[in-house]
Every structure is written in C-alpha cells, then in structure tokens.
C-alpha positions in Angstrom: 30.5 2.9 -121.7 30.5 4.3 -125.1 33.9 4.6 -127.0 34.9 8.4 -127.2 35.0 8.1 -130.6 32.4 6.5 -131.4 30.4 8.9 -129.0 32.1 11.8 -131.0 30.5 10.4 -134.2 26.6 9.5 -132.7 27.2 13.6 -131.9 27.8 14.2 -135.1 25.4 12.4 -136.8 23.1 13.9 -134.4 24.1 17.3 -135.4 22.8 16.7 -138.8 19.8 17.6 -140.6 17.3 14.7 -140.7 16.9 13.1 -144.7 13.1 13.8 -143.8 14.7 17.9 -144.5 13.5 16.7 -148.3 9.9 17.7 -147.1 11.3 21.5 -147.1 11.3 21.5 -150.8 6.9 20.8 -149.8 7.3 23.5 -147.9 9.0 26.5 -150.1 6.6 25.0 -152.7 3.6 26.1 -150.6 5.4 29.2 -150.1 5.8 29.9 -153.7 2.5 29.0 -154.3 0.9 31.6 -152.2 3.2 34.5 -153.0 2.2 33.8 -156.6 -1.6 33.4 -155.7 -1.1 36.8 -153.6 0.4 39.2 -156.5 -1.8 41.6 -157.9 -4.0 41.4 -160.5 -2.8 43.4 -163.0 1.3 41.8 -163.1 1.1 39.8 -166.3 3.8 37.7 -165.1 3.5 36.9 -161.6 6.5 33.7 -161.4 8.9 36.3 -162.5 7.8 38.5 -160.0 8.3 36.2 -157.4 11.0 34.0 -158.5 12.7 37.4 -158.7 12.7 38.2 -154.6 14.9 34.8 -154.6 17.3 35.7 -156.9 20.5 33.6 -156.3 23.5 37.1 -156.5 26.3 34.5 -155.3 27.1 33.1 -158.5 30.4 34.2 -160.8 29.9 34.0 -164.4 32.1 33.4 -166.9 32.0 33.5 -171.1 34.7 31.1 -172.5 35.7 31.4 -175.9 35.4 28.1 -177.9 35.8 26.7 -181.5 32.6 25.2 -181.9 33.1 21.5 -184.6 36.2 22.5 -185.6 39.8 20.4 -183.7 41.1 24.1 -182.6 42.4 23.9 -179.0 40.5 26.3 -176.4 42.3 29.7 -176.5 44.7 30.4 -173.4 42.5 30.9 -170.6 43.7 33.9 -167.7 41.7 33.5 -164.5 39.6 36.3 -163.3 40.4 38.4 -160.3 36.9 37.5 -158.5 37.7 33.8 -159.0 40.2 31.8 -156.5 43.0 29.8 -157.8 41.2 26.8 -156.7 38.1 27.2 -158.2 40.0 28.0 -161.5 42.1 24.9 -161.5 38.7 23.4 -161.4 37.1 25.3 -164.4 40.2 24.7 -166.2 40.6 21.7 -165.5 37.2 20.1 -166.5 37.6 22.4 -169.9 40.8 20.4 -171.1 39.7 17.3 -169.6 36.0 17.0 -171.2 36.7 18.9 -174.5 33.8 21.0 -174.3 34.4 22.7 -177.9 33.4 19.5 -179.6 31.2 17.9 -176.6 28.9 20.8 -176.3 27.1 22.3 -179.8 28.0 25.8 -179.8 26.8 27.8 -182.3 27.7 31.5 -180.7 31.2 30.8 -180.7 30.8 30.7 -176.4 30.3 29.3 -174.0 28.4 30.3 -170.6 29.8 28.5 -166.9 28.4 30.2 -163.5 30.2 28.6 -160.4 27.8 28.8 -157.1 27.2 26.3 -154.6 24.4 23.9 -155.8 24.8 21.8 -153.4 25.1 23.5 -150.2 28.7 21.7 -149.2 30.8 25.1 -149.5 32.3 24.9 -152.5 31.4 26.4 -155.7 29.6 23.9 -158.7 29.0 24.3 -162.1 26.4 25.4 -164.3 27.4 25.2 -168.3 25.1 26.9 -170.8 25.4 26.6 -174.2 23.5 27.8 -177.8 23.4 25.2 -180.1 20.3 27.1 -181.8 18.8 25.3 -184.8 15.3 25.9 -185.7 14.0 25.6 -181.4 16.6 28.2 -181.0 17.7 25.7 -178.8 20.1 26.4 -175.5 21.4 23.3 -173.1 21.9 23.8 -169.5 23.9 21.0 -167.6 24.9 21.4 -163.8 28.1 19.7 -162.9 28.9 18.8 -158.6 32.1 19.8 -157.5 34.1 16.6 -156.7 37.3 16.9 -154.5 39.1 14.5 -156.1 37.7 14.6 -159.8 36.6 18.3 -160.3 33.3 18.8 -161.9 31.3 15.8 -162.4 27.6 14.9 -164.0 25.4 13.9 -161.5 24.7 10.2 -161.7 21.5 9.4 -162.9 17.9 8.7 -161.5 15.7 8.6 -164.4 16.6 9.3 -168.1 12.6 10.7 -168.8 13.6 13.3 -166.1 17.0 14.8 -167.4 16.3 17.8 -165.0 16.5 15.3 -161.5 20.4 15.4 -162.7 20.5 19.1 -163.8 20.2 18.6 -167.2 17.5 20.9 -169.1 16.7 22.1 -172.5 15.0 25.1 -173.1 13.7 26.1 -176.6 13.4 29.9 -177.4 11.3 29.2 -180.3 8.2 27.2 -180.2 8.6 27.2 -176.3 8.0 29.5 -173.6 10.2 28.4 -170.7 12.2 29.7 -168.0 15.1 28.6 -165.6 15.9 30.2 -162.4 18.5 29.7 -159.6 17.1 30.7 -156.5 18.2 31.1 -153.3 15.5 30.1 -150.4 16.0 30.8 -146.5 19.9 29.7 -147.9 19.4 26.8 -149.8 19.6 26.8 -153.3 16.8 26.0 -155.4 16.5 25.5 -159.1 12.8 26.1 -160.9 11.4 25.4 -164.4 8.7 27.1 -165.6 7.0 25.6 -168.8 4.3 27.5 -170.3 2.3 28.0 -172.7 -1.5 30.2 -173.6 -3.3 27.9 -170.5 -1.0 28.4 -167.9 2.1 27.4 -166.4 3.7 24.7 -164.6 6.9 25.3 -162.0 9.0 22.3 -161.2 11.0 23.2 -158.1 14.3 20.6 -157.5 17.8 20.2 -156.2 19.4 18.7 -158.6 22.8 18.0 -156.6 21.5 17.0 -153.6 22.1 14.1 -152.1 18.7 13.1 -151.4 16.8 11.9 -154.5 13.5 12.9 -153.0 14.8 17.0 -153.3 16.4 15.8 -157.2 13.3 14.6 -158.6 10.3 15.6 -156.5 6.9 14.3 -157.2 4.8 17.6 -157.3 4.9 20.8 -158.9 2.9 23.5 -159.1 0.2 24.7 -162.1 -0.7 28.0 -162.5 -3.8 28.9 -165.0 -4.7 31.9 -166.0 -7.8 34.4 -167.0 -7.4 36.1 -170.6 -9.1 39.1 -171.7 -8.4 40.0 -176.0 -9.2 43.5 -177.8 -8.7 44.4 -181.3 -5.3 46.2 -181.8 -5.6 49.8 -183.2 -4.7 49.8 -186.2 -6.2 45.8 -186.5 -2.7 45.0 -189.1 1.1 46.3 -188.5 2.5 46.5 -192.1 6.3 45.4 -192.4 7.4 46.0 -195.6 5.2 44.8 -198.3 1.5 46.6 -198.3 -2.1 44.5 -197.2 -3.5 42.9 -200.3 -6.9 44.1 -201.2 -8.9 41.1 -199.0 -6.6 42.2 -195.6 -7.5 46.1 -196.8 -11.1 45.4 -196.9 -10.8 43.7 -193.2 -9.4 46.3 -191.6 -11.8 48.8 -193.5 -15.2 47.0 -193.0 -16.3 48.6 -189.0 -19.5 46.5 -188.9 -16.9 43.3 -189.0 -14.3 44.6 -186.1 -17.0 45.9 -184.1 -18.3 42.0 -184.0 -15.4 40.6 -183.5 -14.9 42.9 -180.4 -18.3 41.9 -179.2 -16.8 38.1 -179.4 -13.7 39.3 -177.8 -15.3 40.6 -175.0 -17.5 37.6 -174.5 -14.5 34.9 -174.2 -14.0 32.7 -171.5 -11.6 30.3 -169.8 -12.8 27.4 -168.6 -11.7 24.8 -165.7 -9.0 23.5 -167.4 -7.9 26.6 -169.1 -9.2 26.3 -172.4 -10.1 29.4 -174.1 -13.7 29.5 -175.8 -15.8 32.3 -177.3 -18.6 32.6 -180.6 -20.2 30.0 -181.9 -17.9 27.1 -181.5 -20.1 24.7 -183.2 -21.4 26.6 -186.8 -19.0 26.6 -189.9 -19.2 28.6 -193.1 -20.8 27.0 -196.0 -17.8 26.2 -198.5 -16.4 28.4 -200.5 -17.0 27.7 -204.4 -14.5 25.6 -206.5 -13.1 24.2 -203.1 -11.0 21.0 -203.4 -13.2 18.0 -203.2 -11.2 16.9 -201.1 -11.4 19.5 -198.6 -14.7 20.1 -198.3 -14.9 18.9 -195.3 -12.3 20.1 -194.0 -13.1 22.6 -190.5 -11.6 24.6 -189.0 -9.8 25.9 -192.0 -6.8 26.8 -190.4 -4.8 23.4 -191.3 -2.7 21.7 -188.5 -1.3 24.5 -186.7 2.9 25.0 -186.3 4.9 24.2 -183.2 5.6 28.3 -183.0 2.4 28.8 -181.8 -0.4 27.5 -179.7 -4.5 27.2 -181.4 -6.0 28.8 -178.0 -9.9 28.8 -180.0 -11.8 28.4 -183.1 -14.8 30.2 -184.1 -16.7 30.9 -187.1 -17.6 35.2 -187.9 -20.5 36.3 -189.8 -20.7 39.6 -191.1 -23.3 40.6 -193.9 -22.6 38.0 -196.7 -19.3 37.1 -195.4 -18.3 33.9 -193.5 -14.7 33.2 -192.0 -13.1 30.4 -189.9 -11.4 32.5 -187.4 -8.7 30.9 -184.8 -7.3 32.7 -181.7 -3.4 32.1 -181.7 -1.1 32.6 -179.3 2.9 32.7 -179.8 5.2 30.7 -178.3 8.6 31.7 -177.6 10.8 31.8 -174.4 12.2 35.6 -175.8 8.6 37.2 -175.5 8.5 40.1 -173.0 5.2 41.5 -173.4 2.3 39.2 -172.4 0.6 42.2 -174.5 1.6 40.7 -177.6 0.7 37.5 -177.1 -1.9 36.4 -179.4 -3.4 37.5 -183.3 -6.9 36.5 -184.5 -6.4 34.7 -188.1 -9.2 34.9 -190.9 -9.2 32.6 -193.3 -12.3 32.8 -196.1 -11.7 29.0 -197.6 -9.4 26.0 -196.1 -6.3 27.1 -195.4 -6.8 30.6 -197.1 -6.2 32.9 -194.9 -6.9 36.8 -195.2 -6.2 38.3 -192.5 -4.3 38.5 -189.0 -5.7 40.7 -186.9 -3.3 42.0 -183.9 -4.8 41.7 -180.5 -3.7 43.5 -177.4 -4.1 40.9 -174.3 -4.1 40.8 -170.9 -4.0 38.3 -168.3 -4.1 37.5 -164.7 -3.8 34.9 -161.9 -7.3 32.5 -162.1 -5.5 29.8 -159.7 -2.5 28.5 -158.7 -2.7 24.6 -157.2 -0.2 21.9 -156.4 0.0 18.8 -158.8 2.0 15.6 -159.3 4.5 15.5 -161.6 4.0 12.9 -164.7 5.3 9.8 -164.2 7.0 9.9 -167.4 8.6 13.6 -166.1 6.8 15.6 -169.2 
C-alpha cells in the first residue's frame, strides 16, 4: 500500500502539465504564422497587426526617476495606488539593492519597470527598460523572475550568444528596425522579437522565465519576406532648408529621365531570397573625366554604404548623354511608422558623387511567411 503522502504527491505530480508543454511554443508559432500569412494584402505591417490581438493589458508600469553616472541616491519613492504593498517592497527593494542609477546607462534621466507575470507562477516579474542612446539610439531591456526569498533576480544563464533565452535584449532605434512585444497567448505569456530589415523579417517567439529551457531558447523562428513595389514621389526631392543645387534641379526637371526611372520602377522584382533586382544590373557608366586613378574602377559608385540604411539594388540609368550609378536604399530605424517612406533612389554621376535622392513612395505586402531554425550562434 502506497504511503498517503507519498500517494498525495504522485497526485500532484500528476496534476501537472507534462515538460513536453514546451512543444506549445511549436504550436502558437504555427498559429502566428498563419494569421500573418492570412492578413490582407494591402496591411504594410502585418506582425503588428497580429501581435496586436495578443496584446499582454495585465502589466503595471512604472517611470522611476534616476541620476543617471552621477553618486546621487534614488529620489524618495511613494508606491502607487494600483500596486500592492508587496509587489512594492519588491520594486523597492531590488532598486536600493542593485543601484540601478549607476548599473543601468540612462541617458533620459528614467527609468522604465512593468511588473506582469512572466512566468506564469502568480506573482508579478519584472521587466526594466532603459535609454542609454548613443549613436544606435540604443534602449536595453532586461526581465527579472520574482524570487520569494530574494526579490527580482536575472535569470541564470543558457547561452551568452543568445542574451534573449535569459530576457536580455537590445534594440537599436537607429540603424535597426526591431520590435519587442509581450503577448499574452490562450494565457501564457509570450515574448516576440521581430528583427527586420528591406528583405523581410524574422520573429523569435520565447519564454524567457520559464523553467524549461526548451520554451527560453527555442530552436525555430519564423521568417517573413516580403513583395515591394517603388514609384517616384511627386515632387521627386522634399527641400529642408537649404535649396537643390543646379545638378539635383536639372534631375527633378529632366521628364524623359523620371519617366525611365518609373519604367525601372515598375519592372523590379524580389527574388527567392528577397533580394530586390531591377535595370540592367550588369552595365556601368563609362568614367567620368579627371576621375581618381584610383577609382576608376571603382562600381557601384555609391561607396560602402552606412549602418542607417540597407543597399536593397544597384543599377546603372541612361538617359540621352547622361549615365548614373543609381542604388535603391532603404532606411533602417526601429521609429519608422510609415512603410511608405521607406526607401529613396540615390544618383550619383562619378564615384561617390552623388546628385540626387530621389523620394520614393513604397508599398509592400506578405510574399511568404515559413518556419526556420534559429542560428546556432543566436544572430
């Protein structure tokens, strides 16, 4: 016969959810994948969309005050009516105890904590945001699991090239276009990542303080690519403050040139992988007299591109006597609203001359949306 105790905890145990739950994460991934597949054509940002019916509405946020490098203490701190006393001898707790003015970079003079259950174990966690800006515009995000005994407490570690399996991610609002959404799924709560940039985007879908480290750094994710269709702005250049030089002027004058370049346009394609292609890919323009030597070989003339944006295509125009190296562009930052504004088509008569950026209006839409395995190296 079977101790009663020991029968009361094989009852228990039983009562659980198996560890093989970790294959839901599969699961809501398929899910997410065909709600995105499934929104219409014409929503320019279909994760949002989504992500959005998920929403996680339990959390309580909170802006704390704090003195960024300099050895002022943290200001006196009055808990919130919405917040229990508990939860507050937590926050406050893990504010004294951990320093965060002069552990976290803050560059906005604040910092941003949200207490919702990560976890699913009933009490509240913590998610701490921070601005540290510098040139990325860069923001920090660290989730912290509610420890009885200890408060707020980093997750312990699975792999440093994936910060995010312990709810660590950095998101760069220049340079970048990236997302981060807490989500609430069927009631579990999710976390997703979105990285993207002109090709497509990838989601990353974890748990980051569960207990299972199959749901904190799962092996697949999901890539979405999308079709791309450009058009010549009207007017071709926005002006801020100084006037177009006389080569920009005679751009945005010269009909016979746009109207080609809108032929082009209208031609591009995407292929398999997402790579964007239109014109003549392979011609170049003779070079231009009293070029560098030692550039004469130099093609496209663009130069090596910037981190703020990505080089989507090159192409070479031709318009009466004129020859340019001509590059699709496409901005990256995490602040853009309107996938409208993406991209500008740059002109450049001689290496690394440019005369003109034209302004594009864009539009783009679902081409697929497929499961893949994460890197092994977390990228």
């Amino acid at each position: 016969m079977t101790h009663p105790v020991v029968r009361a905890a094989l009852l228990a145990a039983l009562s659980l959810p198996p560890l093989a739950a970790a294959s839901d994460l599969d699961g809501v991934l398929e899910r997410l994948r065909a709600e995105i597949a499934a929104v219409p054509v014409d929503d320019p940002a279909p994760i949002d969309t989504v992500l959005a019916r998920y929403r996680d509405e339990t959390g309580i946020d909170l802006q704390i005050p704090v003195a960024g490098d300099s050895d002022a203490p943290l200001p006196a701190l009055v808990r919130p009516a919405n917040i229990t006393p508990a939860d507050w001898d937590a926050v406050t707790r893990y504010l004294h105890g951990t320093d965060a003015q002069h552990t976290v970079p803050v560059e906005m003079g604040e910092l941003s904590l949200s207490l919702l259950d990560l976890d699913g174990d009933g009490q509240r966690d913590l998610v701490q945001s921070a601005y540290s800006g510098g040139t990325g515009l860069y923001t920090q995000v660290d989730m912290l699991r509610r420890d009885p005994q200890r408060g707020f407490v980093v997750p312990d570690s699975l792999d440093p090239q994936r910060p995010w399996a312990q709810g660590q991610y950095g998101l760069s609002g220049r340079g970048s276009d990236q997302g981060l959404y807490w989500l609430r799924i069927d009631g579990v709560s999710y976390i997703a990542y979105r990285d993207g940039d002109y090709y497509g985007d990838t989601l990353l879908l974890n748990r980051p303080l569960s207990a299972d480290p199959r749901e904190r750094s799962p092996t697949t994710r999901l890539k979405v690519r999308y079709g791309r269709e450009h058009r010549l702005a009207d007017p071709v250049m926005h002006v801020d403050g100084e006037p177009l030089d006389a080569s920009a002027t005679a751009i945005a004058a010269d009909r016979r040139l746009l109207r080609h370049i809108e032929r082009l346009l209208a031609a591009l394609t995407v292929d398999g992988d997402g790579v964007a292609h239109f014109g003549d890919e392979q011609g170049r323009c003779p070079v231009p007299a009293g070029t560098d030597p030692g550039e004469t070989d130099l093609w496209p003339w663009r130069g090596a591109g910037s981190y703020t944006f990505d080089t989507a295509a090159d192409t070479v125009i031709r318009s009466g006597k004129q020859c340019y190296s001509a590059t699709l562009i496409a901005l990256r930052s995490s602040y853009a609203g309107d996938h409208a504004l993406c991209c500008q088509l740059w002109l450049y008569r001689g290496p690394g001359e440019q005369a003109a950026a034209l302004d594009l209006r864009s539009r783009r839409w679902v081409s697929g949306v497929t499961v893949v395995a994460v890197p092994p190296q977390g990228e």
